[in-house]
Structure formats: structure tokens, C-alpha cells
C-alpha angles and dihedrals in degrees: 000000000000096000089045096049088051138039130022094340093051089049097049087043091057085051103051087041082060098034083057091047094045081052100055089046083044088054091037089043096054088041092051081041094055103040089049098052119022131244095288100054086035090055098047089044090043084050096047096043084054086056093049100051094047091039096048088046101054098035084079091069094219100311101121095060089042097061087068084060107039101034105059090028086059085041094051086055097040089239090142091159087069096038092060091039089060087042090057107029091043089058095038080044098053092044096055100040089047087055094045083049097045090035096047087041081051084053100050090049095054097052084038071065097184096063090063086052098059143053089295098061100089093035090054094050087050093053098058083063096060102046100073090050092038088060091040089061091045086047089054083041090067104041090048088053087048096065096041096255086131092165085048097055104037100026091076105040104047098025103027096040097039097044088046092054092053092037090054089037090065095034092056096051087044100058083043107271125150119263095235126134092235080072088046089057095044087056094044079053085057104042095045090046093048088042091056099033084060098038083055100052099056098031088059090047091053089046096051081048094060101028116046106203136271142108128002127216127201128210111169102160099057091041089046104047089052098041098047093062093044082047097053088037083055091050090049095054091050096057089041088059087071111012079108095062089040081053097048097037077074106041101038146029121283094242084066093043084063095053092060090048093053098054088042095058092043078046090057094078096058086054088056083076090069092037086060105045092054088046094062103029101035090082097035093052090056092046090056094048100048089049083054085247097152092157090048091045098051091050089058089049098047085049106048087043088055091039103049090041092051091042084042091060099042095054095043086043085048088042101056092049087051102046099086089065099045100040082059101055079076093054145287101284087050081087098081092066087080107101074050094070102039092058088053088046093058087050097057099041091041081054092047095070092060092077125216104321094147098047083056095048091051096036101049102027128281093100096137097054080050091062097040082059098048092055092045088054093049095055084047095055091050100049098047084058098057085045100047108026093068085049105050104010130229093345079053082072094054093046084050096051085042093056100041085048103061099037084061099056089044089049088049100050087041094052082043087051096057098036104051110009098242126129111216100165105108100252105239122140095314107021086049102078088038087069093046 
């Protein structure tokens, strides 16, 4: 019980406790958003916020996640030059690069022309305000979860943000103003200024507590040939998490479209397990490499794979008792999209017990082969849509995200295998020879 309250597995504990609660504002918060606005704003500010989200993820060009390498990596070797030039270079970095991304998306609309003559057009512009905030608070994300201050770096961003846009949602109708999502995105300008402004500040404060100041060292070319990979194999899994409903939006009626949906969203708390597991081991697993600690190396990893897959199993198992209820809360015929979710919840649990093949990959080195991986299960996942789907219909979707799923996780903690030597599957009947 010691080991499970400290270290990587409290932490990971303290994520997935934010990540559910960022799950259940996130639900309130679609629900206020839609009853406020209607189905057409809701729609322009769901679509926007998407964009958002894919675009000011990627904008850091992998920096974020590469803070969780570099950082402690630098720290384990003392090289603390290096250390406050990536802290410094990664932020100036991820600003530029998110205004070259929202100026250069400004661009293409206006040429586009039609979208800045209809309902998107002052959304849009307000949207290019909050990317770059919106990749400055995933870039503090990263450094935060680099040094193991995992409430600091996921507290803000899911719980603050989120809580300040609904806050300022109902605060704005209620002084008057419009239900528009051009007043949606205005508040989500606010929230998310007010939520990094605030992440900064005490994250700087922690860090001048731990780095006196001197000399900074630069090092572009290694950071970036590690993080643009991670960066394009990011890219690549969020378009995977809805290449299905893109799928689906051309083969079959939208009322069907919507009970997938459904069963993906209810699906998203069994994938916080990951989330949270990443969030706690990714950093650690960099710091005992660098240190040349292989035994201590391969017990994180043997713990984070039996602990994910054991958490894995207890929420889908929560979730599916659950689903009928939640599924509900939609609407009665949502209920349908049961056999859905079970079928996304076997995938995830079935990946689970391949360990953390990827975090490796983009931790230790291999991050391109990560990403080669990422792109080629993208294109399975896709393909297997437009295959099964046809054939078995919407469920045909959920056996095709299962499956891509799972070969995924096997192709990562085989590439992980073969890279580095390490054996990340939980070594259970099968798996189990595979270790010996």
C-alpha cells in the first residue's frame, strides 16, 4: 500500500482522479453548451474547439512530450545548461510555431473565402487567439509532468480551463449577452488565458526553486530530431481517435453516426487509464535510463504494465455496468449503442496488457519507428472501416477500432522489444513466454 500511495502509481492515481473529474465538467459542460445554444452554434463552437485541440497539440512540435525526455535526462547528468535552454527555447519555440499555425489557418480561410462570410467567421478569428495559449499550456503541461508535479500539470488544464469556460459561459448569458458560439469561443479565450497564466506562474516559481541560474546550452538538432516524430506520431493518434466517425459520417445516417458517438465518449474513461499512466511513468522511465539503471527501469515498467492492465479491467468492467445508465442520460435509444461499447471496451482492455511499448519508444529513443507505427495503424484503422463496416454494419466500426487498437499496442511493445531490449507485455499465459 506504501509503494502504491507514492511514487509513480500515486501519482498516476492523482491523474486519472483529475482526468475523471475533467471527464464529468467536459460532459456538464457539452450538455450547458448545448442547451444554451442550440444544435447549430453548438455544432460551429464543438467543431472549432476540435480544431483547437488537434491544431495546439500539435503547434509544440513535440516539445511538450519532449520535456519529459530531455529534462530529467539533462537533470540525471547535472547538465542544467541544457536543462534552462529547453525550458526557454521549448516555450519561445511553441509560441512561434502556434502563431505560424493559427496565422497560416487565418490564411487558408481567407482564401477558402465562404467560411469568413458565414456564422464561423468570428469564431475563427477568435480562435486564432487562443492557440497559441492553448500550446503554451500543453507545453507547461509537459515540463510540469517532467519533473513528476503530475496535479500541477494536469490539474489546470482539464479542471481550471474547463470550469472557467462554463463559469464565464453562464456569466456572459446571464449579463445578456447572445448564445452564440462566437461568445463560447471568447470565453474559451478567457478561461484558457486566466488557466495558463496561472499554470505558468507556479510552475516558474517551483522551477527557480530547483535550477539556480547560469548558462544555457542549446542543442536544436537532438531535441528536434526526437520531438518532430513524437510530434507527427501524435498527429497521427489524434486523427486515429475519430477516423471511425469520419468513416461512418460517409457510409451511414447520421442517427447512427450519434450512437457511436455516444458509446466512444462513455469509452473515453476506460482510455484515462492509459493517460494516467503515461502521465506518471513517461519521466521516470527517462530519469532511470539516463542514470544506467536497467534493473530499476525494467521494475517501473513491470509495474505500470500490471497496474494499467488491472486498473484497465475494473473501470471497463465499471463502465459497462454502468452503461445502461449513461447511455441513457442521451436518450433512450442510446441504448442500443451498447454492444458498441463493449466491443471498445475489449480493445482497450485487450491493448492494455501490452505494456508501454510506445512511452518507451518516445522516452529512450525509437521515436521515429513510433511514429512509423502510429501512421500504419491509422491507415489500418481506416481501412478496416471502410471493410467492415459495409459488412457488419455500425458494430463493424468498433471491431475495426478494437482491432487497430490492439495491434498498435502489440507493434509498440514489439518495436520497444527490439530497440531497446526491454519486455513491456504483462506476462500473463502468452505473454509470458514471450518474456522468458
Amino acid at each position: 500500500m506504501t509503494r502504491l500511495r507514492g511514487g509513480a502509481a500515486g501519482a498516476a492515481i492523482h491523474v486519472f482522479a483529475i482526468r475523471i473529474g475533467a471527464a464529468g465538467f467536459a460532459y456538464v459542460g457539452q450538455v450547458l453548451m448545448a442547451r444554451l445554444m442550440g444544435g447549430t452554434e453548438y455544432g460551429i463552437f464543438a467543431a472549432i474547439w476540435v480544431w483547437i485541440a488537434i491544431l495546439g497539440h500539435s503547434a509544440t512540435l513535440g516539445l511538450s512530450q519532449g520535456a519529459c525526455r530531455f529534462i530529467p535526462a539533462d537533470q540525471a547528468r547535472g547538465d542544467l545548461a541544457a536543462v534552462r535552454a529547453y525550458l526557454i527555447g521549448g516555450a519561445t519555440v511553441t509560441l512561434a510555431s502556434a502563431l505560424a499555425v493559427a496565422l497560416g489557418g487565418l490564411a487558408l480561410v481567407w482564401v477558402e473565402g465562404s467560411l469568413l462570410e458565414g456564422p464561423y467567421a468570428a469564431p475563427l478569428l477568435v480562435a486564432a487567439l487562443v492557440l497559441p495559449l492553448f500550446a503554451l499550456q500543453d507545453y507547461c503541461e509537459g515540463v510540469a509532468r517532467g519533473q513528476n508535479w503530475a496535479v500541477l500539470a494536469i490539474a489546470p488544464p482539464y479542471l481550471l480551463r474547463q470550469g472557467l469556460i462554463m463559469a464565464a459561459m453562464l456569466a456572459a448569458v446571464g449579463f445578456g449577452a447572445p448564445a452564440e458560439a462566437r461568445v463560447a469561443v471568447l470565453c474559451t479565450l478567457m478561461a484558457t488565458g486566466i488557466a495558463v497564466s496561472i499554470q505558468a506562474a507556479l510552475l516558474l516559481r517551483r522551477l527557480q526553486a530547483i535550477l539556480p541560474t547560469g548558462p544555457r546550452r542549446y542543442a536544436w538538432r537532438r531535441w528536434l530530431r526526437a520531438c518532430l516524430p513524437i510530434a507527427g506520431s501524435d498527429l497521427a493518434t489524434s486523427a486515429a481517435s475519430f477516423i471511425d466517425v469520419v468513416v461512418l459520417s460517409l457510409l451511414v445516417p447520421p442517427a447512427t453516426v450519434g450512437l457511436y458517438f455516444a458509446a466512444t465518449r462513455i469509452q473515453q474513461f476506460v482510455v484515462f487509464v492509459h493517460f494516467a499512466a503515461t502521465a506518471a511513468t513517461a519521466q521516470r522511465f527517462t530519469a532511470a535510463h539516463a542514470a544506467g539503471d536497467r534493473a530499476r527501469l525494467a521494475d517501473l515498467i513491470a509495474l505500470q504494465a500490471r497496474l494499467t492492465l488491472a486498473a484497465t479491467v475494473l473501470i471497463g468492467i465499471a463502465v459497462l455496468a454502468a452503461a445502461p445508465l449513461l447511455l441513457g442520460l442521451f436518450g433512450p435509444e442510446f441504448r442500443d449503442s451498447l454492444p458498441l461499447l463493449a466491443v471498445l471496451v475489449a480493445g482497450s482492455v485487450a491493448a492494455s496488457a501490452f505494456g508501454p511499448g510506445e512511452d518507451l519508444l518516445n522516452m529512450l529513443g525509437g521515436e521515429r519507428l513510433a511514429a512509423g507505427v502510429a501512421v500504419g495503424m491509422l491507415g489500418l484503422a481506416g481501412g478496416l472501416c471502410f471493410i467492415l463496416v459495409p459488412m457488419l454494419g455500425v458494430i463493424g466500426a468498433a471491431v475495426a477500432m478494437a482491432l487497430a487498437t490492439v495491434v498498435r499496442a502489440a507493434a509498440m511493445a514489439w518495436a520497444a522489444h527490439a530497440v531497446h531490449g526491454l519486455v513491456t507485455p504483462v506476462r500473463i499465459g502468452l505473454f509470458g513466454r514471450w518474456g522468458r
